[in-house]
C-alpha positions as CSV (number, residue, x, y, z in Angstrom):
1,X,0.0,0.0,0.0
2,X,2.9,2.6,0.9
3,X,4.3,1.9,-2.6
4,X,1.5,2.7,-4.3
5,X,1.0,5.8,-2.3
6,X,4.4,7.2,-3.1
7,X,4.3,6.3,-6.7
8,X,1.0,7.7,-7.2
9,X,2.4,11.2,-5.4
10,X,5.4,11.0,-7.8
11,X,3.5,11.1,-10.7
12,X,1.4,13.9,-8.8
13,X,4.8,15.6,-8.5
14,X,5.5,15.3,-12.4
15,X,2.1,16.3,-13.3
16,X,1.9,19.6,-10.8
17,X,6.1,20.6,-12.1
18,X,4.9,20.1,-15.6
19,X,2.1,22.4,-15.9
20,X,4.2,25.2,-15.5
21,X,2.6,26.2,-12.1
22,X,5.8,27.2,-9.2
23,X,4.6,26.7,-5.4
24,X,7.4,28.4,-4.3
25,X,7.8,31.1,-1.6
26,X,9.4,34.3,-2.6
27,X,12.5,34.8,0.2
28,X,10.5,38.0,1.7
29,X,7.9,35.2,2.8
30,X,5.2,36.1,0.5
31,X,3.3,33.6,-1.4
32,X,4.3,33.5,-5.4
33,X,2.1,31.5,-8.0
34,X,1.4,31.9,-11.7
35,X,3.9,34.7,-12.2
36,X,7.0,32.5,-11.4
37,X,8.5,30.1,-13.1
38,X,9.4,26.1,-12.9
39,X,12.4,25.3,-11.8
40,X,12.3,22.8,-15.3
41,X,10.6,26.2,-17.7
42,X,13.7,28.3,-16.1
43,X,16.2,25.3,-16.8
44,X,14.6,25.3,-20.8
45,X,14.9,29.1,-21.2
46,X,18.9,28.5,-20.2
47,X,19.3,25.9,-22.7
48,X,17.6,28.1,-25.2
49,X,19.5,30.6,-24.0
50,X,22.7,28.6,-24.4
51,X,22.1,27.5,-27.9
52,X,21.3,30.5,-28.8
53,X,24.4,32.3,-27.8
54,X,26.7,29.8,-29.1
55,X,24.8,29.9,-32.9
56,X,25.3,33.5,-32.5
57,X,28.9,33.0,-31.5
58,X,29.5,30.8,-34.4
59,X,27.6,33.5,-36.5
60,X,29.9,36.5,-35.5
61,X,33.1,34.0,-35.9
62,X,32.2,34.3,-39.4
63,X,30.9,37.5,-40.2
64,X,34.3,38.9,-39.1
65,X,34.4,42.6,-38.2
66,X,32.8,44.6,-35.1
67,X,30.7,41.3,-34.8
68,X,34.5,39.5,-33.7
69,X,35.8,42.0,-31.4
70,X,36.7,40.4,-28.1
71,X,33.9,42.5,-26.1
72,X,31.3,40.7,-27.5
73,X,32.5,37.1,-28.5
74,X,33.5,37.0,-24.4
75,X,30.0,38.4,-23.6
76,X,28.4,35.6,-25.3
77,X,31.2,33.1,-24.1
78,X,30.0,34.3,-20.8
79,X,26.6,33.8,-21.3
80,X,27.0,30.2,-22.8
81,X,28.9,29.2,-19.3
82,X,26.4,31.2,-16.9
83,X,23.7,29.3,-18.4
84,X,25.2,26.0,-18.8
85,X,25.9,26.8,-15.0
86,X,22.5,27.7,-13.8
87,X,20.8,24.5,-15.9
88,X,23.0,22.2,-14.0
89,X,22.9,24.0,-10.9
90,X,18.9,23.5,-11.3
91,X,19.3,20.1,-12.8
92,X,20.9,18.8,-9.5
93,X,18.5,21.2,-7.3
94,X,21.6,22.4,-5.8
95,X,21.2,24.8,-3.4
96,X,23.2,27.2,-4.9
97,X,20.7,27.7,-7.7
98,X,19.4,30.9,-6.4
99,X,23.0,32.5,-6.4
100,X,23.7,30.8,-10.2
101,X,20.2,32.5,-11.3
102,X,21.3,35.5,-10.0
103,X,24.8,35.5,-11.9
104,X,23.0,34.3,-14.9
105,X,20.6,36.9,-14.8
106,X,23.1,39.6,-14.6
107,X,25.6,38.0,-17.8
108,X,22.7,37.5,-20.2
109,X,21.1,41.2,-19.8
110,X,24.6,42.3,-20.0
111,X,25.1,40.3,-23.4
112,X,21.5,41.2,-24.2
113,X,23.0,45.0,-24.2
114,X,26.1,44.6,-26.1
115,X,24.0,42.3,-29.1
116,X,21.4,45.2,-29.4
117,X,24.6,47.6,-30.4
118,X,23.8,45.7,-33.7
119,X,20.2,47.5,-34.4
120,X,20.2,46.0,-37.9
121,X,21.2,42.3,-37.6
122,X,18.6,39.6,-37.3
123,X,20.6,37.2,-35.7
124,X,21.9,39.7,-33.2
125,X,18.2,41.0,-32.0
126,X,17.0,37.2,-32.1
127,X,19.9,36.5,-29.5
128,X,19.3,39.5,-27.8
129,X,16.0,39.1,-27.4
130,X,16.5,34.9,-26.2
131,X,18.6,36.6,-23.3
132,X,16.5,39.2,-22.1
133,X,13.7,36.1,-21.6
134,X,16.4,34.2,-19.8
135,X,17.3,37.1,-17.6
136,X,14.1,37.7,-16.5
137,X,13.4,33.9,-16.1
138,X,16.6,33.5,-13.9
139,X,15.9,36.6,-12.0
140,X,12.6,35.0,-10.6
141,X,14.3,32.0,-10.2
142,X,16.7,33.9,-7.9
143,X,14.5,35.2,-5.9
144,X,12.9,31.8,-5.0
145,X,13.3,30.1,-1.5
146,X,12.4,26.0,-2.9
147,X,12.6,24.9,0.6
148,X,9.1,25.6,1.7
């Protein structure tokens, strides 16, 4: 009987973390819902994130130019590691997530800024525009206290 109660509240569990719905508590104590995200949709929008960032590294490799400078090839380097950081961080539900969102946070709006220097490239605004979601998505995440 105890096995079939915990299995059927671990398929409760992956039913309730899939919906996209956080119970989480925000670390001021009040109660957060619909506005915050998963721990799994913030993990996603780093792996986006990532991808992104490293197509658009890849991209400005090639173009050559202002696209190659160092600036902006280490902001995206950056951004590749802080996510790939933060994903495992939630991956493993360390408890150091909250301090990797933060970081993460903080790298992709600053690589958000430096690709919107590039007004009139696709590539750049589509990257730019993947880490602003990311940012915002981590910066919830950071502010989330798991343990209640």
């Amino acid at each position: 009987m105890n096995k079939i109660v915990l299995i059927f509240g671990c398929i409760l569990s992956m039913l309730f973390c899939s919906t996209g719905v956080a119970t989480a508590q925000a670390k001021d104590g009040t109660k957060q819902a619909s506005a915050m995200p998963t721990m799994s949709s913030c993990i996603d929008e780093c792996k986006k994130c990532k991808k992104m960032c490293e197509d658009t590294l890849a991209y400005c490799k090639k173009k050559g130019g202002k696209l190659a400078e160092g600036k902006l090839i280490n902001r995206l380097k950056d951004c590749v590691a802080s996510c790939n950081l933060s994903a495992d961080y939630m991956t493993r539900v360390s408890a150091s997530h909250t301090k990797s969102c933060g970081f993460c946070a903080e790298i992709c709006t600053a690589c958000a800024v430096a690709c919107e220097e590039f007004k009139d490239d696709k590539q750049m605004k589509d990257c730019a525009e993947e880490c602003r979601r990311c940012a915002d998505s981590c910066s919830k995440m950071a502010k989330m206290d798991m343990s209640h």
